[in-house]
C-alpha positions, 0 to 999 in steps of 0.5 A: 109295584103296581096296584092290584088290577080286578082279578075274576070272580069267584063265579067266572073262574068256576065257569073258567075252570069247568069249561076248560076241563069238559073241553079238554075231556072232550078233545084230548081222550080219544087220542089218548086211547089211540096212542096209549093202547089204554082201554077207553073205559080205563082211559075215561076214568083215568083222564077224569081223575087227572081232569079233577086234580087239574081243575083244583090246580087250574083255580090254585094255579091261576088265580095266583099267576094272575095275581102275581101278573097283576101286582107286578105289572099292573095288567090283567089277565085277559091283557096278557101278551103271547109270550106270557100265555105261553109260559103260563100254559107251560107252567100249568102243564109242568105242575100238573105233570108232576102230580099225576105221574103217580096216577098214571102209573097206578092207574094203568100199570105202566112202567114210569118210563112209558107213564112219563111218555104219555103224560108229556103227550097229555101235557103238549097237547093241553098246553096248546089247547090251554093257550088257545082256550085261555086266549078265547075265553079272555075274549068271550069273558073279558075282566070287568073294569068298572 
């Protein structure tokens, strides 16, 4: 296996973490409300529970990819290929389907059919929006060597 390359700081993955989440309120509630038919004061409370469940995935999630990405190869995370963004954000996204499938559920009153639709429409759209935010923020923050 290869060394441990630096992995980011506690305070660069809280400004990671915060950042995504305000961004991800920001871009993805008004479709939400749109295409659910969920009341925006219904859907601001909703996607903000989901928004606080993923920023505790977010951090556990990432941190330990990056540290398995790390030791298995060498690289970190903001050297990352395409390929592997991808399934990264996919990966994120699946696990957090998974848990607020439930939330959604009773939170709305939707049946778990019509839950299970609009967390997919949730999960697609952050996967794009996690591959174009994580790649940007790699850029901005780039992982200190020294």
């Amino acid at each position: 296996m290869s060394p441990t390359p630096k992995l980011r700081s506690l305070a660069d993955r809280v400004r990671q973490v915060a950042l995504f989440e305000v961004g991800g309120l920001l871009l993805i509630t008004p479709p939400f409300v749109w295409l659910s038919g969920v009341p925006l004061a219904e859907s601001i409370g909703l996607l903000a529970i989901i928004a606080a469940l993923a920023a505790l995935w977010n951090a556990i999630y990432n941190t330990s990819f990056d540290w398995i990405e790390g030791r298995l190869t060498g690289r970190t995370a903001d050297r990352r290929p395409p390929l592997l963004r991808a399934l990264h954000a996919l990966g994120f996204e699946s696990g957090l389907l998974i848990a607020s499938l439930p939330i959604i559920v009773w939170w709305t009153g939707m049946t778990w059919l019509e839950a299970l639709v609009a967390d997919i429409g949730l999960a697609l759209s952050y996967v794009a929006y996690a591959y174009v935010f994580n790649l940007a923020y790699d850029r901005v923050f780039p992982i200190d060597q020294a």
